[in-house]
N, C-alpha and C positions, 0 to 999 in steps of 0.2 A: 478754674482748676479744681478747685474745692468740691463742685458740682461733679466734673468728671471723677474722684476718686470715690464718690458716692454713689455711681452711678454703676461703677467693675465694683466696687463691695457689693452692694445688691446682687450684683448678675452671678457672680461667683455663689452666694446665699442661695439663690436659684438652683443652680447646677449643683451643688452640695445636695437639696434636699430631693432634688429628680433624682441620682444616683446613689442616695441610700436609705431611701424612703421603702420598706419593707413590703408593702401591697403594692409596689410597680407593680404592673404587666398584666395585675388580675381585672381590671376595670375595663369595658369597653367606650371608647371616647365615642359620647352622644347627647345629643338635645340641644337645646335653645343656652350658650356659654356667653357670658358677659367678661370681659381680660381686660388685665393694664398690663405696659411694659415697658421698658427705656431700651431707647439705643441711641445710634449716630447718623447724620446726614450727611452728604458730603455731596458739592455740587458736580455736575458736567455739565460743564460750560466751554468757551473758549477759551477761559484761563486755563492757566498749565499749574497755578499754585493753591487752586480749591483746597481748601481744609475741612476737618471732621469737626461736626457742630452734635453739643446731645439735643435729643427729643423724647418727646412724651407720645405713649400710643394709644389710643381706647381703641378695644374694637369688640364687634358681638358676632358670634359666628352661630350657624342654624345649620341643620341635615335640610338639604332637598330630596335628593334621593340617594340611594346605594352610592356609594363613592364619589358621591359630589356633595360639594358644604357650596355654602353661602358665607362671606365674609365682606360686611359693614367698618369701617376702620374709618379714624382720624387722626390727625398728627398734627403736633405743634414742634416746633421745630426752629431752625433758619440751615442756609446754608453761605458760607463766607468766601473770600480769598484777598488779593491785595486790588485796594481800590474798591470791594464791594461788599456789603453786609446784607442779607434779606431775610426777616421773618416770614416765617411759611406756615400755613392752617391749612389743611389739606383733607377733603373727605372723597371717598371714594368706595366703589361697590365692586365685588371681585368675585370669581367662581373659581372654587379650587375643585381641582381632579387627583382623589387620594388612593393610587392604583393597590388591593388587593395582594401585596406579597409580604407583610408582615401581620403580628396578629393583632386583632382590633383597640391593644392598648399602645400601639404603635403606628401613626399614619405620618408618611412622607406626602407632598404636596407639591403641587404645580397649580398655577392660577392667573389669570390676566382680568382686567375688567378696567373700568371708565370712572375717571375721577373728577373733583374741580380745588383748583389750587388760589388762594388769596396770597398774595406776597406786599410784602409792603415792607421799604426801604429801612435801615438805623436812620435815626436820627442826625447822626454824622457823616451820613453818605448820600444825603439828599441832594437835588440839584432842580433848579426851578426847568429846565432845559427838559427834564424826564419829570414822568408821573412817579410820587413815589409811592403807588400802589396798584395794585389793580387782581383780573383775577384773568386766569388762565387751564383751557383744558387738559388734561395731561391721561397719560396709558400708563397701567401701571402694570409691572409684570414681578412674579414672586413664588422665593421656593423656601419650599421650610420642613419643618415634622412638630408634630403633637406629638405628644405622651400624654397620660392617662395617670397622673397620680393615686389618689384615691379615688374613692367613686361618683365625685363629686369637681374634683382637684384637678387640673388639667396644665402641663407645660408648654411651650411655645418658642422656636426659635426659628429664625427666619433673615430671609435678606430680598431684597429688592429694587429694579430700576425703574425709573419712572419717568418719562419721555411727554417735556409740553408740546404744546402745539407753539411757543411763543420766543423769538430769544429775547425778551425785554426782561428776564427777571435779573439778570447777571450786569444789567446796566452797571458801567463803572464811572459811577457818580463824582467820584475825586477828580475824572480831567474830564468831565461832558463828555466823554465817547460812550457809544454803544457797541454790545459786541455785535459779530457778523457769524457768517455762518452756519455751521448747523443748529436747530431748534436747543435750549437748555433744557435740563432735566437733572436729578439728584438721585443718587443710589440711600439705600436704607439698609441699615441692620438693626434687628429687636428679640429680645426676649420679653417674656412676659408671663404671665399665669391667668388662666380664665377659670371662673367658676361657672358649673353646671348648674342653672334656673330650672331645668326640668325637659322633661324627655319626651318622648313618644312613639307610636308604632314604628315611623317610619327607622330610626336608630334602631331599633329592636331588628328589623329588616333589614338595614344595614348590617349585625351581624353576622344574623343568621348566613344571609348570604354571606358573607366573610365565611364563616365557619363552612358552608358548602362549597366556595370556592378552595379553601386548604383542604378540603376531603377531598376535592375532586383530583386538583393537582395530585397527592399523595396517592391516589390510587392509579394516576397514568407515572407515578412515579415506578411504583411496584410493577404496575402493567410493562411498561418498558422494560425494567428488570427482568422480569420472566421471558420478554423477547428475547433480549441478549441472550438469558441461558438455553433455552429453547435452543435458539440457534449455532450456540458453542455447541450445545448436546448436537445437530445436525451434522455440521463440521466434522463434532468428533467421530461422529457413524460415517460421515465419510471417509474422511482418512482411515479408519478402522477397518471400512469393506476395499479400499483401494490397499490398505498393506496387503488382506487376505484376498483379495484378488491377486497382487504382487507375488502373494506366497504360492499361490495355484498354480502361476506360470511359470516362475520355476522350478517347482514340483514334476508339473509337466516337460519344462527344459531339463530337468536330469534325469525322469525316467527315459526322453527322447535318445538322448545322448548316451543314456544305459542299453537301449536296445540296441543303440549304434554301433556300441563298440561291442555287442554281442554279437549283432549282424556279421560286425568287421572280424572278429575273430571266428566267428566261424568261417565265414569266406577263407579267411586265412589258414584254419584247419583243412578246411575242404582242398583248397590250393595245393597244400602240402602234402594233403592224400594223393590227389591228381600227379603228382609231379612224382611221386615213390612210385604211382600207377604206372606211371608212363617210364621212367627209368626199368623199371621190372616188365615192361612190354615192351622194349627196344631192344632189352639183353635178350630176351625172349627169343624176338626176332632171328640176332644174331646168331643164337644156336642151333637154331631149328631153320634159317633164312627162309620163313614164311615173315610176308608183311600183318602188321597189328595195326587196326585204328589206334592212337592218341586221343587224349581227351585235352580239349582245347578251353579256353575261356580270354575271350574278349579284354586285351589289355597285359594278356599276360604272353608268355614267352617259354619256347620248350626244349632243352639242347639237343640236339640230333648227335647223342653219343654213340661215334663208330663210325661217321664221316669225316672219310680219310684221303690227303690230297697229297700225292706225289709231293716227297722235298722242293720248298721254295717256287713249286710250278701252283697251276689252279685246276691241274689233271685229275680227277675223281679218282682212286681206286676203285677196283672191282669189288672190291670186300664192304663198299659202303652201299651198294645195292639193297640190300636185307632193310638197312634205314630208311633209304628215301624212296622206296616200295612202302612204309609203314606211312612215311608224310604224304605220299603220292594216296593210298589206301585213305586217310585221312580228309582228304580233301573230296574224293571222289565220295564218302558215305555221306559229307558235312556240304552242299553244294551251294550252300549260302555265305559260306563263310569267305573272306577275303585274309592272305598275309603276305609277311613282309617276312623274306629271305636275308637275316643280318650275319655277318664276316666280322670273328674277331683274331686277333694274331695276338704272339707273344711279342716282348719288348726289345727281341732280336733286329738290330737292322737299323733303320731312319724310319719315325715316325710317316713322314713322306710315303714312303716306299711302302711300310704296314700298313700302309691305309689303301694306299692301292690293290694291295695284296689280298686285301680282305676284301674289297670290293666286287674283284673279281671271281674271287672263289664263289661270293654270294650270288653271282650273274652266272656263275657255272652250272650251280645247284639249281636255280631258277630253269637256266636253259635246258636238265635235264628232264626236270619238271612239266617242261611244255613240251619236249619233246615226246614223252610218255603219257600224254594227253590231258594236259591239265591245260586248261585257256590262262593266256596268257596276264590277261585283263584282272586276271584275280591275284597276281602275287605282282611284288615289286623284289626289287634288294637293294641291299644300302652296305658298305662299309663302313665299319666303327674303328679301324686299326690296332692300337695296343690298348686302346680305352676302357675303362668299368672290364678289370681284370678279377676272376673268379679265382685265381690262383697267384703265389707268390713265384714271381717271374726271375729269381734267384735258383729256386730250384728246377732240376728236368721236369721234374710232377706236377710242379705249379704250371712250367711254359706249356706243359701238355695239355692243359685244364683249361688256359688262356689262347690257343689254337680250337675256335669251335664255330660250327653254324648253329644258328638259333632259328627255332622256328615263330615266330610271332604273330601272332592272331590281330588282324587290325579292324575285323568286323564279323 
């Protein structure tokens, strides 16, 4: 027990003087290191109640090449549990691989290599039935990190398992059993401190490369950087030319739409000329009862004021001649054009009966039409009865306004 509290005094002693020892970091760990260290053993066995045993460590570590060390190591030790005691001497030879991401006063470790194990039984757990010694191969596998104290000073922490080829070391001497299945082996934990014996090119080489490896990194660090922004900056010239493309089209969407409704309003002007035209060419007519072309346009509709039908019949008056000598004149100058003869009534009556009414008026007109040599194939008629009233059907003036033929241009 006394051993063990002198064995965490030291290791604490250690770690004290690695983390505030003032020249950390500026050393690069190199050359031919001679170390002592303590730590624990602890078996794997087929017991389930192995205990931690302390040990002693020497070892001497050497550069091979760039990121590879050499590590020579022995250990005195035992590993225990109920029923079995065994001193262990252990030497063994390992390659550590110290990958390149921190700076050369800082190496993390990975390593495996080939051992030989002597064990030899306590005194009190001997048994003539078993050897109580012998020696056995084992693998030993192990991860750690150095530090680089001063330039000479070197820290050391580490842990490792170690797998015989044998199970005879865990023999449990107290009742003559041997264990059984898988091979025994012992885990290890050590700190330590190795002094630097002296150096050489090859170390030197090890940092340099060190040091051109963090340049190299650092500069695909930057390099990368500059991609990313490079290509934010592309993104943003695109989104940039697709808003200003965005803005083009509907720049062009409202000049289109400007033209449209300038289009549309003049049409609408023009319409409106057309239609005072043709009203003031129909009164015309009637005073003078000479026929006038009409000016027509596709879709639209023209009232034939002055066509006038005998009360409640579908009899033409004579007095609407003058008009449909102007729509007849119309048709004969315009020989392409196709329309539609429409019948509207006042709200007098049964919708029924207005619709009839107006239907046939429109068939009147039509027949006077083809009568007077207009082909037939070019006009139709339709009754609309008291429906889409131009006037208010309350008063005489309004019904008068809502009794009309229209003339409609359908092509």
């Amino acid at each position: 027990m006394k051993q063990h509290r002198h064995f965490v005094v030291l290791t604490i002693m250690m770690m004290v003087i690695l983390f505030t020892n003032q020249m950390f970091g500026q050393y690069p760990i190199e050359g031919f290191r001679l170390g002592i260290g303590g730590g624990v053993l602890r078996g794997h066995t087929d017991q389930f109640d192995n205990k931690l045993s302390q040990a002693i460590r020497l070892y001497i570590r050497h550069d091979i090449i760039a990121n590879l060390d050499g590590d020579l190591a022995g250990v005195y030790g035992g590993i225990q549990g109920t029923g079995y005691q065994v001193d262990l001497y252990t030497a063994d030879y390992k390659i550590l691989y110290k990958p390149p991401i921190f700076k050369p006063s800082v190496e993390p470790y990975i390593g495996a290599g080939i051992g030989i194990a002597y064990y030899n039984a306590a005194p009190g757990m001997r048994s003539d039935k078993f050897d109580k010694d012998g020696y056995v191969a084992y693998v030993p596998v192990i991860a750690g990190i150095e530090f680089a104290i001063t330039e000479k000073l070197n820290f050391d922490i580490n842990v490792s398992g170690n797998y015989s080829s044998s199970n005879a070391i865990e023999t449990k001497r107290s009742n003559n059993t041997q264990g059984s299945g898988y091979n025994d082996g012992w885990w290890g934990a050590f700190a330590g401190i190795s002094y630097t014996l002296w150096g050489g090119s090859v170390t030197r080489e090890k940092a340099e490369m060190r040091a051109r490896e963090l340049a190299l990194a650092e500069a695909r660090r930057i390099q990368d950087s500059l991609k990313a922004i490079a290509e934010a900056k592309r993104m943003q010239d695109s989104i940039n030319a697709m808003a200003e493309a965005l803005r083009l089209k509907e720049a062009k969407i409202a000049e289109a739409l400007r033209i449209q409704d300038s289009i549309r309003a003049a049409a609408l002007a023009q319409h409106i000329k057309d239609s005072l035209d043709n009203v003031a060419a129909l009164k015309l007519a009637l005073e003078s009862n000479k026929p006038v072309a009409l000016k027509t346009e596709v879709g639209k509709a023209i009232i034939l004021e002055g066509v006038v039908f005998k009360t409640g019949s579908t009899v033409i008056t004579v007095a609407s001649n003058a008009i449909l000598n102007s729509a007849k004149k119309t048709l004969e100058e315009n020989p392409e054009i196709t329309v539609q003869i429409q019948g509207f009534t006042d709200n007098v009556g049964s919708a029924k009966s207005n619709l009839k009414l107006s239907l046939k008026r429109a068939q009147a007109v039509k027949a006077w039409l083809v009568k007077n040599g207009i082909a037939a194939s070019r006009i139709t008629a339709e009754g609309y009865g008291d429906t889409n009233p131009r006037g208010d059907n309350k008063t005489a003036e309004g019904r008068q306004m809502n009794r009309r033929i229209e003339f409609f241009r359908t092509k």
